[in-house]
C-alpha positions in Angstrom: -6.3 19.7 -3.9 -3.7 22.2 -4.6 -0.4 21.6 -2.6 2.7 24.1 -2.9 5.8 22.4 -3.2 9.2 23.6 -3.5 8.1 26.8 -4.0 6.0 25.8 -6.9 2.0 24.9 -6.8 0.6 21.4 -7.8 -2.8 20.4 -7.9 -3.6 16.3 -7.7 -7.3 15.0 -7.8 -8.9 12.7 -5.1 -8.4 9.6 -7.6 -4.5 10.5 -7.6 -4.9 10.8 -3.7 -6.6 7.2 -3.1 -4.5 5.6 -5.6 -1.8 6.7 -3.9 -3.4 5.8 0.0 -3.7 2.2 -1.7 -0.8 2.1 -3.4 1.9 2.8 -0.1 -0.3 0.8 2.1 0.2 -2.4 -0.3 3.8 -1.7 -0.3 4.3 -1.8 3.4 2.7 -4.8 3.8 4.6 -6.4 1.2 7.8 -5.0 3.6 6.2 -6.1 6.5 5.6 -9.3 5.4 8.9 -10.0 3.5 10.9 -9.3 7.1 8.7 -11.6 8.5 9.4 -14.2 6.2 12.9 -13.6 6.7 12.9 -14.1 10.4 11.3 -17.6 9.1 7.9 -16.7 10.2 4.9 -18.1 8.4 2.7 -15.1 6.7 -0.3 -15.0 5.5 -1.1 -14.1 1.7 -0.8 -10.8 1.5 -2.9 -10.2 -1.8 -6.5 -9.3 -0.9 -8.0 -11.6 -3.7 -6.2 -14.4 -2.1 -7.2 -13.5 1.3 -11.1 -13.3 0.5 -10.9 -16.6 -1.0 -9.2 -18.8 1.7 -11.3 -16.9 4.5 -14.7 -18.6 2.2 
């Protein structure tokens, strides 16, 4: 995909575009989940490993 930024043009590949996707949606559950924990609430792993293990 070529994306025009500033004036300049960049091109990034569907690989860069899904790492990225998975990439910012692990980090806001990690900030989800770290507020929660603050406000003393009890949350779940949030690794996906983890989670397809304890659900077994």
């Amino acid at each position: 995909m070529r994306f025009l930024k500033q004036g300049s043009s960049q091109i990034t590949s569907r690989s860069e575009i899904l790492a990225y996707v998975v990439n910012h949606t692990s980090f806001h559950r990690g900030f989800i989940a770290d507020i929660l924990r603050r406000m003393s609430v009890s949350v779940p792993a949030t690794d996906l490993a983890t989670y397809i293990r304890d659900r077994k």
